[in-house]
N, C-alpha and C positions, 0 to 999 in steps of 0.2 A: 502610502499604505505599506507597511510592515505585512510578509505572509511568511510566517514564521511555524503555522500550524503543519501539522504531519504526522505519522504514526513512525516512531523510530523501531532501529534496532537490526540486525542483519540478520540473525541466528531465528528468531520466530517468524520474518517475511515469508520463509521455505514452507511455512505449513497455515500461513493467514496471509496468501498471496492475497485474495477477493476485499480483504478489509485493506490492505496496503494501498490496492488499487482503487480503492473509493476514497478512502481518508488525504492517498498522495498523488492520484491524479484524478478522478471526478472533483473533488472537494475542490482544488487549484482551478480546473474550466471554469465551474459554478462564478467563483473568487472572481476572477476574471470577468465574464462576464459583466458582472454585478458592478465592476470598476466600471467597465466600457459605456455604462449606462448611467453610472452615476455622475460619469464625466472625469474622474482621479486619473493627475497626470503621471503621476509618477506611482512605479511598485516597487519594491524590493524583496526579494522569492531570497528563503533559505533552501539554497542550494547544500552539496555535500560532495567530499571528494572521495566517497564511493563511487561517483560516478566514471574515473577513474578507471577503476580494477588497482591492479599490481606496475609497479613502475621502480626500476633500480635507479631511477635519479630524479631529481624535482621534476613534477609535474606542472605542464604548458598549459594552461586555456589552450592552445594549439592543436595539442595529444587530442587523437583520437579517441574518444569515451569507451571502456569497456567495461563496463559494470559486470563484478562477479556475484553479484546478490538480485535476488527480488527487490530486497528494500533500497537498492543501487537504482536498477532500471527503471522503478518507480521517480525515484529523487530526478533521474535523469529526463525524464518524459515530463514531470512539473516542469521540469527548467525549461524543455521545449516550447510545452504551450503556452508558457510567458514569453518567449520571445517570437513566437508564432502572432501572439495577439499583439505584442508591438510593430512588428512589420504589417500589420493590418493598413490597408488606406482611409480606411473610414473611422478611425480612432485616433485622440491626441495622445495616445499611452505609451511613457519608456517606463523599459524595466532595465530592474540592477539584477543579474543574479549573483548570489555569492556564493564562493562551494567553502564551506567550512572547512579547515582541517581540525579533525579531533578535539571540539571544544572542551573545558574543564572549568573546575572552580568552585565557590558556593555555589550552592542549587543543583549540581549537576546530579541527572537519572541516578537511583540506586543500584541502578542493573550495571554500572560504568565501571571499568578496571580500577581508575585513581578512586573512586566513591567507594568501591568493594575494599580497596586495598587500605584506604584512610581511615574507616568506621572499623573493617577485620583487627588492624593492629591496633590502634585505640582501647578496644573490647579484648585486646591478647587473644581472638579468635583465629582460625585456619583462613587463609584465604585461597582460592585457588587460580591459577594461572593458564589461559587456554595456550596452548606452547611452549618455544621452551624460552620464552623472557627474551630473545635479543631481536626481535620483531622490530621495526622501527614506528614511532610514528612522530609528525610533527604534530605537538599539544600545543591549543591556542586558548589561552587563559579569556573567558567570558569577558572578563571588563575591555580587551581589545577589540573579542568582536561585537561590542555593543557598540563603542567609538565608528567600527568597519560600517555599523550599518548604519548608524548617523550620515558620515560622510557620504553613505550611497544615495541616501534620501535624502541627500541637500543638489547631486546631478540633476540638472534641469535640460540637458540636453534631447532631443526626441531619439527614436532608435532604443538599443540594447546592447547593453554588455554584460561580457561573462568574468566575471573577478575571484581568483581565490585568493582567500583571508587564511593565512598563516601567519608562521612565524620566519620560516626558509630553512627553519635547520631542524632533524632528527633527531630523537634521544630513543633508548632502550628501555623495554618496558621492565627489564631488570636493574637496569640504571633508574630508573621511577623505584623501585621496590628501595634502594640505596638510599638515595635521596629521602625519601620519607621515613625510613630508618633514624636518618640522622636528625631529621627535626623533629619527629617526634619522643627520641630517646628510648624510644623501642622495638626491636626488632620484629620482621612480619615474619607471621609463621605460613611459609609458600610451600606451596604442593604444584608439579605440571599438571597440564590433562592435555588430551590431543585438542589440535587446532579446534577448530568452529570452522565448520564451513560458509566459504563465502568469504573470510576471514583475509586479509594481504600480507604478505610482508614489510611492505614499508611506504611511508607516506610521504614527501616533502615535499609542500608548495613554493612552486615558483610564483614569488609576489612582486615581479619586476613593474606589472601591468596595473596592479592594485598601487603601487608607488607611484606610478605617474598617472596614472588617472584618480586616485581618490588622495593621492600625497600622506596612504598610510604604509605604517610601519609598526608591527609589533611592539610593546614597549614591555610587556611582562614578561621576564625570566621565568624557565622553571620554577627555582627553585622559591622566588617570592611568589609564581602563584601557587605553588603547592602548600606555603605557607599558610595563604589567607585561606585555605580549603581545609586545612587539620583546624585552623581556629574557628572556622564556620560548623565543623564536625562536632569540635570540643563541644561547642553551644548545643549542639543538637543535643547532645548525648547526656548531659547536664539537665535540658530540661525534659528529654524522655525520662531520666532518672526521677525528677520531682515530681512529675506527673504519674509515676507509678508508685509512688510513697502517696502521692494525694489519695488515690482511688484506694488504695489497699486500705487505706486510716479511716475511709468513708466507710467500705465497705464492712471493716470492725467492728465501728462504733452504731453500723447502721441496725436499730432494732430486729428483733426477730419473730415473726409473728408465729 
């Protein structure tokens, strides 16, 4: 069982605590449950390394959790009560958790800095930046951690473990502005604004634990997955455009009563 559902986002947790708390930890008990009864031996919980807080060097499964967000302490309490329900005696249930660092890629939330920054300079629109761009974080391109959560859900061991899925190394989210710059061949038009609260300065997983126990390893570079994400945009942007010549041509040609 993949639990991968959850209400994201750190900036609107602050003012939809009650729906965070239902969506990211009633919803996960319910989940649970419903495993424990159905007999499912194995879970895997999208975890997040909000759970976390702030840290000046890669971050341990070990570290202490301090979540600077609502939507943090949420992520972190799901992760609890799947390992809570694995150490249960009366259940055959192990869980994987995984703390994500900074997923990206096709598909990624509209509300997401590289998804803001990719679609902004595409369209030569303003984009803006919470900070002043040298934030770190480690980006982990989706098609790794879709690989991370395979290898989780193939653990047959009873028990729980806590795994973060990274890459190990930081990059600058003005160093991201750069990079995208240069694949797309045009420049992003950036403005600062103050932080976001709840917001960190830097993120890097320690993936010693995730290497010997799932034997992964990041494989996607930035700069190739930034790639497949401006050419996933391209398409989007391409067929929004045809779709808005369809409807205008309808709406032309549509009689008038």
């Amino acid at each position: 069982m993949f639990h991968l559902a959850a209400l994201p986002g750190v900036r609107p947790s602050w003012t939809q605590f009650p729906e965070y708390l239902q969506c990211n930890v009633l919803a996960t008990q319910r989940l649970l449950d419903a495993c424990v009864q159905a007999g499912v031996a194995r879970v895997v919980v999208a975890s997040s390394s909000s759970v976390y807080g702030g840290a000046d060097g890669p971050m341990s499964e070990d570290d202490l959790p301090r979540p600077l967000s609502p939507y943090g302490v949420t992520k972190l309490a799901a992760e609890r009560l799947a390992l809570a329900f694995a150490a249960r005696g009366d259940a055959e249930l192990s869980v994987g958790a995984l703390r994500f660092f900074t997923v990206y890629g096709p598909g990624q939330r509209a509300d997401m800095f590289i998804s803001r920054l990719i679609r902004s300079t595409l369209r030569h629109e303003p984009v803006e930046i919470y900070g002043d761009g040298t934030q770190l974080r480690d980006f982990t391109h989706v098609s790794d951690v879709v690989r991370a959560l395979v290898l989780a859900a193939a653990v047959r061991d009873r028990g729980s473990t806590v795994l973060n899925i990274g890459t190990g190394s930081a990059v600058s989210v003005n160093e991201v502005v750069s990079m995208t710059a240069e694949l797309t061949g045009s420049r992003p038009c950036t403005s600062y604004g103050a932080p976001r609260i709840g917001d960190v300065r830097s993120t890097t997983a320690d993936v010693r634990r995730a290497a010997r126990v799932l034997g992964f390893t990041a494989r996607t570079g930035l700069r190739e997955g930034l790639a497949t994400q401006i050419e996933a945009t391209r398409r989007s942007l391409a067929r929004e455009a045809q779709d808005a010549v369809a409807v205008g041509g309808s709406t032309a040609s549509a009689p008038r009563r």
